[in-house]
C-alpha positions in Angstrom: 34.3 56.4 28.6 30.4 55.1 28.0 30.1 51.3 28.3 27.9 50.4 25.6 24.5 49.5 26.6 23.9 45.8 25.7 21.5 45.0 22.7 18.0 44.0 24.1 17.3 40.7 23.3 14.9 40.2 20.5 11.1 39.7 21.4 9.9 36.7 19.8 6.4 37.8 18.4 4.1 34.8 18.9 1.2 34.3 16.8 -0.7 31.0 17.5 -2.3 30.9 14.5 0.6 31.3 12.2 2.4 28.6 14.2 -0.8 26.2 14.5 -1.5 26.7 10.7 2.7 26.1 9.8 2.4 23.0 11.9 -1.0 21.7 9.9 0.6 22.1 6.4 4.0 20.4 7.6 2.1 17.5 9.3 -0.2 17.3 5.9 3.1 17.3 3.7 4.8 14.7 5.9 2.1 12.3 6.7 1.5 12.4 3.0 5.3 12.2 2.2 5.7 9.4 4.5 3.3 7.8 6.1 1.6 7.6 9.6 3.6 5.0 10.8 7.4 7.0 9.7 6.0 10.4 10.5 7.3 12.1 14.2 6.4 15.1 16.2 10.0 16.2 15.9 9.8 16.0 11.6 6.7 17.9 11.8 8.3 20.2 14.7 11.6 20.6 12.0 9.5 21.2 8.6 7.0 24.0 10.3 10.1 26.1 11.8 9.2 25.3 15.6 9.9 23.0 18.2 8.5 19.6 19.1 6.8 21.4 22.3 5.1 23.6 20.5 3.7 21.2 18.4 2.7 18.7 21.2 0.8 22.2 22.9 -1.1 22.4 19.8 -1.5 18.9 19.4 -1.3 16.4 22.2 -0.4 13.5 19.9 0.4 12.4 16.6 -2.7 11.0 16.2 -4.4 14.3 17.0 -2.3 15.7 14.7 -3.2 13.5 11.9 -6.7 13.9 12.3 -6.3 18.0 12.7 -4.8 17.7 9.5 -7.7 16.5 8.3 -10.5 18.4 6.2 -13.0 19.3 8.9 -16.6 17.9 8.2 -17.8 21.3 8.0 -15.5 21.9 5.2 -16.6 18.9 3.3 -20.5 20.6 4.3 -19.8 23.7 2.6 -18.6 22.0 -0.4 -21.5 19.4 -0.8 -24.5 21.3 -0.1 -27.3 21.9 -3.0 -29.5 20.2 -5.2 -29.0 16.2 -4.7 -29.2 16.0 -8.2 -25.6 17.2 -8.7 -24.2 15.8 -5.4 -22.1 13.3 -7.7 -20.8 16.2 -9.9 -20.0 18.0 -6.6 -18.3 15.6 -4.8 -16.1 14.8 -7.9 -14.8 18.0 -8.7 -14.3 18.7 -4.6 -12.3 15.6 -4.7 -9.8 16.1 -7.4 -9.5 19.7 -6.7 -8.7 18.9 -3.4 -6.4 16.0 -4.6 -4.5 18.6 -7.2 -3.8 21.6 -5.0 -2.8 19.8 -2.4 0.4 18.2 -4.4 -0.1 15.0 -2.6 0.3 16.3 0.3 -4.1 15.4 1.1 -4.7 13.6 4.4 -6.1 10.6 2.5 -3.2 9.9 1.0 -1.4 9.6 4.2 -4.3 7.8 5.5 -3.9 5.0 2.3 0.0 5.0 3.0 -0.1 4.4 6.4 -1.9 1.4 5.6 0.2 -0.3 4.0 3.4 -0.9 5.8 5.4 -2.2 2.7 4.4 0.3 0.3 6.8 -1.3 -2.5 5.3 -4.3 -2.2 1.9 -3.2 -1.8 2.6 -1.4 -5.1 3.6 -3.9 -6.4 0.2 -6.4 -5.6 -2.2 -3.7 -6.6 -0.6 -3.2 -9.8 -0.8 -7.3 -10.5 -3.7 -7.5 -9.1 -5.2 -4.2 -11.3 -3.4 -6.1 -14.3 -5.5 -9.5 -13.7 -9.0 -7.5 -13.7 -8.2 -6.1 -16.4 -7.4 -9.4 -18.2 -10.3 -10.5 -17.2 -13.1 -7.9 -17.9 -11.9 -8.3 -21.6 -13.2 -11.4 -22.0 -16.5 -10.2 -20.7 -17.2 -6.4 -21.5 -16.9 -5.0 -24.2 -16.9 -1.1 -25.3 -14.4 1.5 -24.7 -12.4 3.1 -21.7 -12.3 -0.5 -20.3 -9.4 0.4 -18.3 -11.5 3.8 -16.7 -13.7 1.5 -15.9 -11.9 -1.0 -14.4 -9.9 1.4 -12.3 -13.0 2.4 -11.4 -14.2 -0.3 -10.0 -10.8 -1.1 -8.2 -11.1 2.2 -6.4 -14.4 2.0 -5.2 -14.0 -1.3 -4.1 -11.1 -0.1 -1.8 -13.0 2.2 -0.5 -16.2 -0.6 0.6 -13.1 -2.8 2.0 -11.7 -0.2 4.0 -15.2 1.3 5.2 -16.6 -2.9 5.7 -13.2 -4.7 6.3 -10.5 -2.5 7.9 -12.3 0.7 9.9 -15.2 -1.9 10.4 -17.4 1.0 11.0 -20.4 2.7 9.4 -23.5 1.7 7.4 -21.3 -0.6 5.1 -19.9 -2.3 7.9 -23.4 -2.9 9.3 -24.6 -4.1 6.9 -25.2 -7.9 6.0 -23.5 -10.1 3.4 -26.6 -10.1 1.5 -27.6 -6.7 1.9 -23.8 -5.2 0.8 -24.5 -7.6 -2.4 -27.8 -6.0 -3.3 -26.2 -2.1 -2.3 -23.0 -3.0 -4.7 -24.7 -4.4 -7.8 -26.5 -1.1 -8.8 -23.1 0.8 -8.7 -20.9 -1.5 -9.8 -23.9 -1.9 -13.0 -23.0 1.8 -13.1 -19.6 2.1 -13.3 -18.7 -1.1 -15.7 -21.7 -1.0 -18.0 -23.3 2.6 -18.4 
């Protein structure tokens, strides 16, 4: 009587750009999902269907993996180049389009989140804080889509204070007092009275 031959063992196929590209939209859900800070190689490892080596050989850090995750500059090129005088239109659609498909799963978003260690209560202030602008540009301005504007406002002055007051780098952040008064006025005339 034959002995069987044993089953060969199953090649694993390896593709490292499948793997690589599984690992990006895992760490992009899960830095999204959860922050920077909560976020670990092994989650990532778990969500993208490979292990926590095989992440680290992609990626030699978290942080590296966070900023793979990324949209590369020349992404951001490709979608911003043309006439200047549709740049804001550009950047606008790029931005919620971006924002939508990705099913907030963006980098930014994680970036935001990771910021803010005590995202209930951080939740919390913004929306008080959102509330008492509001309050207050009513007795000012008048016109419709107050709140728009408001929100507005709010939003692009988070993005000056992180730029000037928590990254602390780039032409904001260079700039003087005096100067970052004079570049804010225009846009904020802009946004709250155009």
């Amino acid at each position: 009587m034959e002995t069987p031959s044993p089953t060969p063992a199953k090649k694993r196929r390896r593709d490292p750009e499948a793997s690589r590209a599984a690992i990006l939209e895992a760490a992009r859900a899960a830095f999204a999902e959860r922050g920077y800070a909560k976020t670990t190689i092994r989650d990532v490892a778990r969500r993208a269907g490979v292990t926590h080596g095989l992440v680290l050989r992609h990626f030699t850090s978290k942080e590296q993996l966070f900023l793979a995750a990324v949209p590369s500059p020349r992404t951001l090129m490709a979608e911003v180049a043309g006439d200047p005088k549709t740049l804001p239109v550009r950047i606008a659609r790029s931005y919620v389009r971006r924002m939508a498909e990705s099913g907030g799963s963006d980098p930014f978003v994680a970036m935001l989140r990771a910021v803010a260690s005590e995202e209930e209560s951080a939740k919390r202030l913004f929306t008080a804080m959102q509330q008492e602008s509001l309050d207050m540009y009513r007795e000012v301005i008048p016109g419709p889509e107050l709140e728009e504007r408001v929100a507005s406002v709010g939003a692009y002055l988070i993005g000056v204070t992180f730029s000037r007051y928590i990254f602390g780098s780039g032409p904001l952040a260079e700039m003087s007092d005096e100067q970052l008064v004079r570049h804010l006025v225009p846009n904020l005339r802009t946004i709250l009275l155009t």
